[in-house]
C-alpha positions as CSV (number, residue, x, y, z in Angstrom):
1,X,129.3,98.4,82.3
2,X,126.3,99.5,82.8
3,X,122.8,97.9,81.6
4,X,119.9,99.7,79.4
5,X,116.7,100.2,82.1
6,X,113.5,98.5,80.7
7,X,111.4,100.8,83.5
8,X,112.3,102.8,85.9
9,X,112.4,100.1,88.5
10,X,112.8,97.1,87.0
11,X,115.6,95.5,84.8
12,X,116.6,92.8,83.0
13,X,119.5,90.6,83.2
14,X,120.8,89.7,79.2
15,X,122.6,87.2,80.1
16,X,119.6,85.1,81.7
17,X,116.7,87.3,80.4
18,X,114.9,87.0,83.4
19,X,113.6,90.2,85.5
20,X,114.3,91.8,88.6
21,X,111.9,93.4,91.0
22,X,113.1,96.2,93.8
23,X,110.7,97.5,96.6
24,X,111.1,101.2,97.9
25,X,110.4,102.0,101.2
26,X,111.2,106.1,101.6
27,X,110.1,107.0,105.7
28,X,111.2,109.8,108.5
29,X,114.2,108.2,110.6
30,X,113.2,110.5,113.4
31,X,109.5,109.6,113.2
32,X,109.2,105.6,112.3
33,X,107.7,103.6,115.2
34,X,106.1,100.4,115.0
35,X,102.2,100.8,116.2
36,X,102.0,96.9,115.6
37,X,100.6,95.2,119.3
38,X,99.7,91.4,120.5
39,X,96.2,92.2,119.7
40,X,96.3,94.0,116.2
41,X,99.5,92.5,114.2
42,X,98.6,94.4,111.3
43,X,98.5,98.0,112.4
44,X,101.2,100.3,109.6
45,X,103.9,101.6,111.0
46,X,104.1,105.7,111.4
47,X,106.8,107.2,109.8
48,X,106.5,105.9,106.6
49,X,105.9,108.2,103.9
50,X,105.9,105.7,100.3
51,X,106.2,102.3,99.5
52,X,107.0,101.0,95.9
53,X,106.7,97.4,95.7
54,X,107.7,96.2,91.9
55,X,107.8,99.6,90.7
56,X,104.1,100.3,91.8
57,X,103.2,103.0,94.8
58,X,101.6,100.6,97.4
59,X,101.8,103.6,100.1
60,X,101.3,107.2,99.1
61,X,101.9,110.0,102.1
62,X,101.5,107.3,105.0
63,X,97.8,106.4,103.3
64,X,97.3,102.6,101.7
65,X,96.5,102.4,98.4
66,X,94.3,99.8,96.4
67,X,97.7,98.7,94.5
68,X,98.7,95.4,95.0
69,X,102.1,94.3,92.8
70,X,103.6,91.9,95.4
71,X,104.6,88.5,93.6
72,X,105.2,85.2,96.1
73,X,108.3,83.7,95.9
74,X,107.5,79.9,95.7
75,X,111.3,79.3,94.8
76,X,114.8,81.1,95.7
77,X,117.9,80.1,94.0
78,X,121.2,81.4,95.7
């Protein structure tokens, strides 16, 4: 059975009320190659067209953006 949709990208389970978060990552399979090296770790990888994290466009057209709607996980339960 299928659950009601709170947003586009984020819904809620009614049995435990608590919500889930899904990131998006949409890229070119012929085109994605890591540009990360020793020197610069933190270089983006090419390819990669948009990124949703939590329902929020992080990476629009291959460009950074100034959104930042990553939450740390301080606890996982199984």
């Amino acid at each position: 059975m299928a659950r009601p949709l709170t947003s586009p990208f984020t819904s809620v389970d009614p049995a435990a009320a608590v919500p889930y978060y899904a990131d998006i990552c949409v890229f070119d399979r012929a085109a994605i190659a890591s540009n990360a090296t020793a020197k610069n770790p933190r270089r983006y990888a090419s390819g990669v067209a948009y990124v949703l994290v939590n329902g929020k466009l992080s990476m629009r057209g291959g460009k950074r953006t100034d959104v930042n709607a990553a939450k740390v996980l301080r606890e996982f339960e199984a």
